[in-house]
C-alpha positions in Angstrom: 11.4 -10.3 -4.8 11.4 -11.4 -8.4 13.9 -11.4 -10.7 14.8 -8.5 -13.1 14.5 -9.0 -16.6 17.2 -10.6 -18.4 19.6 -13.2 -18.1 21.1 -11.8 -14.7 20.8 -14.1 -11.9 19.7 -13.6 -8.7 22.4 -12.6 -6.0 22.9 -14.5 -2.7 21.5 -11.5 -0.7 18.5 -11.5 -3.2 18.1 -14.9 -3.3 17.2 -15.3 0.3 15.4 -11.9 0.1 13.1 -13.7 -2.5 12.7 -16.7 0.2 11.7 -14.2 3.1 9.1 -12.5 0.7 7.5 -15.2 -0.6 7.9 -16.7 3.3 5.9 -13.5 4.4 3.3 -13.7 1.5 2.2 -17.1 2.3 2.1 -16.4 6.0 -1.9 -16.9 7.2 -4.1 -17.0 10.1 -1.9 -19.9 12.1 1.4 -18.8 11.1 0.5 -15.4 12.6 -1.3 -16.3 15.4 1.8 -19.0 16.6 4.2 -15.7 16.1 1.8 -13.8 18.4 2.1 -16.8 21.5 5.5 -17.5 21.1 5.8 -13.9 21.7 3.7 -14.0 24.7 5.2 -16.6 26.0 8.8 -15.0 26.5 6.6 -12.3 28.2 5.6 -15.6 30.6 8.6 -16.5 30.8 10.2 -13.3 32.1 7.5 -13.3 34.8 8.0 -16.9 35.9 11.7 -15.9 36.1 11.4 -12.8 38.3 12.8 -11.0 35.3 10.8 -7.3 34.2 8.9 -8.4 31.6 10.0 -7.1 28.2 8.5 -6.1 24.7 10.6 -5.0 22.0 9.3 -3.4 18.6 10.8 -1.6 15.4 11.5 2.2 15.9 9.4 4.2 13.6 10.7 7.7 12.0 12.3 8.8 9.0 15.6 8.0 11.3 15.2 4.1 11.0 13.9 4.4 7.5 16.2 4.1 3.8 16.2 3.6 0.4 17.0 -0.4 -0.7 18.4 0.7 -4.5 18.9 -3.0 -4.9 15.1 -3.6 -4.7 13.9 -0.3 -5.3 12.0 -0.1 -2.2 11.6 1.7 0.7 12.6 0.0 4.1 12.5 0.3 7.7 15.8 -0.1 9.4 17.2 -2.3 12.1 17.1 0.1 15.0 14.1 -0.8 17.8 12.7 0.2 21.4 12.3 -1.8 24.3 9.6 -2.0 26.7 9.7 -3.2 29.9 6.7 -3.2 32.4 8.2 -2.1 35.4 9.1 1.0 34.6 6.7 3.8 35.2 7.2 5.8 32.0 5.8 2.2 29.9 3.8 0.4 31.9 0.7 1.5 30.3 1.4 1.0 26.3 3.1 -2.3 28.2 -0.5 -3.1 29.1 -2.2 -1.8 26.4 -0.1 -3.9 23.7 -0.5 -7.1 25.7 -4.7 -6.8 25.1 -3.8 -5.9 22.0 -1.8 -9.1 21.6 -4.8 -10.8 23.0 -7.5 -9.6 21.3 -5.7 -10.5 17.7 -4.7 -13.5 18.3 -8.6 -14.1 19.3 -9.3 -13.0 15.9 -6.8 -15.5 14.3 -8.0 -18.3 16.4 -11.4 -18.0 16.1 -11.7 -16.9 12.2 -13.0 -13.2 13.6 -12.0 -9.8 11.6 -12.5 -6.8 13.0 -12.0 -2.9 12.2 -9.2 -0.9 14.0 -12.4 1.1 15.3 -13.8 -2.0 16.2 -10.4 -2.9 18.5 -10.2 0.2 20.2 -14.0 -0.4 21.4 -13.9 -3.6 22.7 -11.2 -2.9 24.9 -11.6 0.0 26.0 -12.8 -0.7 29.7 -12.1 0.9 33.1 -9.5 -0.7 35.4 -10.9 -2.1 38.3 -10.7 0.2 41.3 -9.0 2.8 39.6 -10.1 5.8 37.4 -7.9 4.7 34.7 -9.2 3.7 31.5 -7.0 1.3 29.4 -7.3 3.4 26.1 -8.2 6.9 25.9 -8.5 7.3 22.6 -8.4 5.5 19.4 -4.8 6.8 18.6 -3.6 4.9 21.4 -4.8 1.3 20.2 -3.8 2.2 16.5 0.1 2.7 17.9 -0.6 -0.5 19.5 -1.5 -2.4 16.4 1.4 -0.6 14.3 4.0 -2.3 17.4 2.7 -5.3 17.2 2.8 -5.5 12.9 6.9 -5.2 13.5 7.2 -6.9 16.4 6.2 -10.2 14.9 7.4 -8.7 11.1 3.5 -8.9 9.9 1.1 -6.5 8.4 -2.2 -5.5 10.5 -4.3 -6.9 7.7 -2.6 -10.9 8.6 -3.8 -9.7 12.8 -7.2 -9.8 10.8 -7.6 -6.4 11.5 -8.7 -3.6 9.0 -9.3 -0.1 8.1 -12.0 1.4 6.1 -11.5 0.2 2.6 -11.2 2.5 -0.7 -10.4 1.6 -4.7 -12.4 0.1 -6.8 -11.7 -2.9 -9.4 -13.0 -3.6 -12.6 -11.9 -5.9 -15.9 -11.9 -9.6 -16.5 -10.8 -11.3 -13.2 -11.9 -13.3 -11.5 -12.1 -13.9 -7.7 -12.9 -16.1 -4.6 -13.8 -14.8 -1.6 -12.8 -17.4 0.8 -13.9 -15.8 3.6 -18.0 -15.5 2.1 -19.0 -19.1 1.0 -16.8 -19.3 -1.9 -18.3 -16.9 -3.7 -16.9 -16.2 -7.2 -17.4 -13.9 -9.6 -15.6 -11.7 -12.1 -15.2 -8.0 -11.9 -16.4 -7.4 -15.3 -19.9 -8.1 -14.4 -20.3 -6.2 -12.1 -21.8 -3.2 -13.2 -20.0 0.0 -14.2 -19.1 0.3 -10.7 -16.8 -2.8 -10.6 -15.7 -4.1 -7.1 -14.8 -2.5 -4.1 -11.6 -3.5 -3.0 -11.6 -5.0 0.4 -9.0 -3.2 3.1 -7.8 -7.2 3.5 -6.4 -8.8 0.9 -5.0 -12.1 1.8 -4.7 -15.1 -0.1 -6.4 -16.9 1.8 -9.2 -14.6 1.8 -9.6 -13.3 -1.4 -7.9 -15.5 -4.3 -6.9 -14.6 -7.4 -8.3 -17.0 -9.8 -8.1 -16.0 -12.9 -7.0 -12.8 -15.1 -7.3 -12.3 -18.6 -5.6 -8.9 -19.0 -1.9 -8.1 -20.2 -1.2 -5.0 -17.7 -3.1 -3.1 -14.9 -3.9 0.3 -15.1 -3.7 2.2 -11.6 -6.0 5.4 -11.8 -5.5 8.4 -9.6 -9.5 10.0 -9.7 -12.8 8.2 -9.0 -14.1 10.5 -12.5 -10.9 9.0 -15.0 -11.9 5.9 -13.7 -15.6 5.9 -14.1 -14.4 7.8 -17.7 -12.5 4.8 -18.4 -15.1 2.5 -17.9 -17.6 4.0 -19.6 -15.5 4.0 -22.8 -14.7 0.4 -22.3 -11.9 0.9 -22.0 -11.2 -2.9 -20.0 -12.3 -5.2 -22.9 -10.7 -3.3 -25.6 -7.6 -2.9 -24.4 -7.6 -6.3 -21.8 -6.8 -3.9 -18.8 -7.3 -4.4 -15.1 -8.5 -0.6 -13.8 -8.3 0.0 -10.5 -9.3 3.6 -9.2 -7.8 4.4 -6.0 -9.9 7.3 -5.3 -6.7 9.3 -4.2 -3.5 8.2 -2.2 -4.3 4.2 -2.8 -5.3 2.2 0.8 -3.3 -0.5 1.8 -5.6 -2.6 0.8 -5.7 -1.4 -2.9 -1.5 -1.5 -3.1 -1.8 -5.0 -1.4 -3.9 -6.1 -4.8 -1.5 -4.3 -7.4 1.5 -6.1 -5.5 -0.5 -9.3 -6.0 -1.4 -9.0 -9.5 2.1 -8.0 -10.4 3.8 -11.2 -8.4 1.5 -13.9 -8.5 0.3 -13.1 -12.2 3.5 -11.4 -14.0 1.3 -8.0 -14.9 3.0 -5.1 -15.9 1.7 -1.9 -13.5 1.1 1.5 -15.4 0.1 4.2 -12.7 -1.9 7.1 -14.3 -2.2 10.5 -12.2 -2.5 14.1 -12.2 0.7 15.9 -13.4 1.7 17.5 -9.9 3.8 16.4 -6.6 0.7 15.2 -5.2 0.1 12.6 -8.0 3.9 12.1 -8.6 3.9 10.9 -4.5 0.7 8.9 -5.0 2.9 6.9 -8.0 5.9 6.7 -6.0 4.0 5.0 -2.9 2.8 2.6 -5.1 6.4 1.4 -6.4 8.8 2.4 -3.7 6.1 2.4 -0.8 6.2 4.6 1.7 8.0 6.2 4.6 5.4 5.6 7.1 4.9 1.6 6.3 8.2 1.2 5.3 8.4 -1.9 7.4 5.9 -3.0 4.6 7.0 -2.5 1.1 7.9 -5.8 0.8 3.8 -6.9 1.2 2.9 -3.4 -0.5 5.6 -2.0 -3.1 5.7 -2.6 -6.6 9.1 -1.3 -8.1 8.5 -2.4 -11.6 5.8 -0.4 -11.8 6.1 2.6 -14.4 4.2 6.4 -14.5 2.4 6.9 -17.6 0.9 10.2 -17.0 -0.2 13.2 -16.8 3.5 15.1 -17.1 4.5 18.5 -18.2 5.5 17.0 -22.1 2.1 16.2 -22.1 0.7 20.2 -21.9 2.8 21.3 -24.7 3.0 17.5 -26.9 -1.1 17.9 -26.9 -1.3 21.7 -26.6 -3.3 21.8 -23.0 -1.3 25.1 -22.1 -4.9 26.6 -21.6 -5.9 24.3 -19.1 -3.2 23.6 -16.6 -3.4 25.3 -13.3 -1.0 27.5 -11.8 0.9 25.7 -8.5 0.3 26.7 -5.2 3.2 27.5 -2.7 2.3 23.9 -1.0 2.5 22.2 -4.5 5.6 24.0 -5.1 7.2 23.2 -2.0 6.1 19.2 -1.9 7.6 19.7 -5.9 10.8 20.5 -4.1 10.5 17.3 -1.3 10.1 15.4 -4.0 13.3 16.6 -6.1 15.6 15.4 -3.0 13.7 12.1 -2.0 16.5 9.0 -3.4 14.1 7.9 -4.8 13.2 10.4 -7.2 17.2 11.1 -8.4 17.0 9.6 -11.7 17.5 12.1 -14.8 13.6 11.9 -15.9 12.0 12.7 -12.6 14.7 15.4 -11.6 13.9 17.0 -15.2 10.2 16.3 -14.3 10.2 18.0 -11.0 12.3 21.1 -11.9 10.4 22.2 -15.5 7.2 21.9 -12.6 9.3 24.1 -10.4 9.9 26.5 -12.6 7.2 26.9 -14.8 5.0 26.7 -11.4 2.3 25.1 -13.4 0.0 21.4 -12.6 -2.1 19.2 -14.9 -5.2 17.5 -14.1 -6.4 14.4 -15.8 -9.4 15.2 -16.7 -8.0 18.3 -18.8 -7.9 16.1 -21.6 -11.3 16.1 -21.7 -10.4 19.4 -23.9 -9.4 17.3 -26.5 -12.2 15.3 -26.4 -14.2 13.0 -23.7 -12.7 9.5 -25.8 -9.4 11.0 -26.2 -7.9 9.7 -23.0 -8.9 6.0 -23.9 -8.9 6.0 -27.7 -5.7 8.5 -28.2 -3.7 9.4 -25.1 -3.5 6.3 -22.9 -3.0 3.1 -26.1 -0.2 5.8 -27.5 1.7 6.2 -24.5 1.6 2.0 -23.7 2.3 1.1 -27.3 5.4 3.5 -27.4 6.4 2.3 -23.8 6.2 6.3 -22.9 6.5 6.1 -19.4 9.0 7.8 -16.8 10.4 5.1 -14.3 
C-alpha cells in the first residue's frame, strides 16, 4: 500500500506488497477474464489426463482470518479447500462453480454486467433427465461467486458482477463513466441529492477525473448527510461527502479507497457514538472479517474517526439527549473492546466509559445545539484541531 508518512522507507515485504496492490488495482476486464480460462483450463487438463478434476478456493471463517498490524488491515489467511468432482459430497458446488466460471467470464468477454440476482436466474435450469435443479436458491450462486473472487485473488465487482448499490456522493469531482458514452459530470451539480454510487467501481468504468477537495468526509446517516448538504457544507469547507446510508456497500468503501490512493485525500469517518457506528468506522479502515480476502481493494487504514464519542456528551453538554444502551449495544461494545484492532489506548478508553456508563449518542443530537452547529461548530473544530481517535 502506500507509504507512511515520514522519511521511513518502505520495507522489502511492503515494497512488494505495494507491487501486488497496485498489480490488483489495475487488473480489468482481460486480466480477469485470462485468470478465469487459465483456471479452466487445469480443470481441462485434469480431465484429458484421467485425473478427478480439481477446484481449489480460500477457506472462509474467522479461523483463516488475522490482523496485518503492519498494514493495518484485516486479511484472510493462507489456509484453503479443495474440490474435486468425483466425489459425491462436491460434485454439485463442483458444477455449480464451473457455470459460474462460465457465465463471468461471458460477462468479461462480451462487456456484459450483471446483478448477483441476475446470475442466479440465468442459470438456474433443470438438469436434463433428472429432477435436479442446478441452483436451489440464490444463496447457493452467491457462495459460488465468493469461491471464485479468491480462487483467482479478484473481487466480484472485476467478474462484472454486482449487488444492489447504496451511498451517495456529493462535492466538486468530477467523473467519467466509461461504461455510458463518456459521460462526465461533477457531483456538485447534481442537485442536493448528489450521485448514487454505483455497486462497481472500477477504473475502467468509472474514472476519477478530477477532485478539488482537501479530505473526504464519510457520513454514517442518509439525514447528517442531507444536513450537511443543505448547509453547504462541500464548497465551504472543499469536502467530498459521501453518505453511506448505514454499514457502507462495497461499492461505497471501493470509492473512499480510491479517493484516498489515487488522489492522496485524507478520510474522516463521521458516525453515531455507539458499537454499531464505531464497527461501521472500523470496516471502512481495517475492512472486515467477512471480505477479509479484500481489504487490500476495500480498506483504508489511514483513515481517522471524528465523531460522535462520549467526550463529545459532556465537552458540548448533550447529557440530555443520549440514549441509554441496550443489552445488544452493550454486548457488541464488549466485541468490540477485544477485536486487535480496537487495542489502542483511545478506543479501549472509548469502549469501556460506553460500557460503563451504558449510554449512546446519535448524530443528529446535535441538532440540540442548533441545526448549523454540526457544519459551522462541531465538525471545522474537530478537523482544524486534528480531534480524531485513530
Amino acid at each position: 500500500m502506500s507509504k507512511k508518512r515520514g522519511a521511513k522507507k518502505l520495507s522489502k515485504g511492503k515494497m512488494m506488497h505495494s507491487k501486488t496492490h497496485a498489480k490488483k488495482e489495475e487488473e480489468g476486464p482481460k486480466e480477469i477474464a485470462a485468470k478465469i480460462r487459465e483456471l479452466a483450463m487445469e480443470i481441462v487438463k485434469d480431465i484429458y489426463a484421467g485425473r478427478n478434476p480439481k477446484f481449489r478456493t480460500k477457506q472462509r471463517g474467522r479461523s483463516n482470518v488475522l490482523f496485518d498490524i503492519e498494514e493495518g488491515i484485516i486479511r484472510l489467511g493462507e489456509k484453503s479447500t479443495t474440490r474435486t468432482f468425483l466425489n459425491i459430497a462436491h460434485a454439485k458446488r463442483f458444477l455449480q462453480t464451473m457455470l459460474v466460471m462460465s457465465k463471468t467470464y461471458e460477462y468479461l468477454t462480451s462487456n456484459k454486467t450483471a446483478s448477483i440476482r441476475e446470475v442466479y436466474y440465468e442459470l438456474k435450469h433443470t438438469i436434463g433427465n433428472t429432477k435436479e435443479n442446478t441452483f436451489d436458491d440464490q444463496r447457493e450462486s452467491d457462495a459460488c461467486i465468493v469461491d471464485l473472487e479468491h480462487s483467482i485473488d479478484t473481487i466480484r465487482e472485476k467478474l462484472n458482477v454486482h449487488a444492489n448499490p447504496k451511498g451517495a456522493l456529493y462535492g466538486d469531482i468530477t467523473l467519467v463513466d466509461r461504461q455510458h458514452h463518456n459521460d462526465t459530470f461533477n457531483c456538485l451539480k447534481l442537485g442536493r441529492g448528489g450521485w448514487s454510487i454505483m455497486s462497481r467501481m472500477e477504473p475502467h468504468e468509472i474514472e476519477i477525473k478530477k477532485v478539488n477537495a482537501n479530505y473526504v468526509l464519510v457520513i454514517e446517516t442518509s439525514a447528517m448527510y442531507e444536513r450537511l448538504i443543505e448547509e453547504d457544507f462541500a464548497r465551504k469547507n472543499k469536502a467530498i461527502l459521501i453518505g453511506t446510508g448505514g454499514q457502507a456497500a462495497r461499492g461505497t468503501r471501493r470509492l473512499i479507497h480510491r479517493l484516498h490512493y489515487e488522489h492522496k485525500l485524507p478520510v474522516y469517518v463521521f458516525t453515531d457514538g455507539d458499537p454499531y457506528g464505531w464497527y461501521i468506522y472500523s470496516v471502512i479502515k481495517q475492512g472486515s472479517m467477512a471480505l477479509a480476502a479484500h481489504s487490500e481493494l476495500l480498506a483504508c487504514p489511514e483513515a481517522k474517526y471524528i465523531g460522535m464519542t462520549l467526550e463529545d456528551v459532556e465537552e458540548y453538554g448533550l447529557q440530555n439527549v443520549t440514549e441509554k444502551m441496550k443489552p445488544g449495544d452493550i454486548k457488541r461494545a464488549k466485541e468490540l473492546l477485544s477485536y486487535e484492532w480496537f487495542q489502542n489506548k483511545p478506543w479501549q478508553k472509548e469502549l469501556k466509559k460506553a460500557i460503563n456508563l451504558k449510554i449512546r449518542i446519535e448524530q443528529q443530537a446535535l441538532a440540540n445545539k442548533s441545526l448549523e452547529f454540526v457544519a459551522k461548530e462541531y465538525l471545522p473544530k474537530k478537523i482544524k484541531n486534528k480531534e480524531f481517535l485513530p
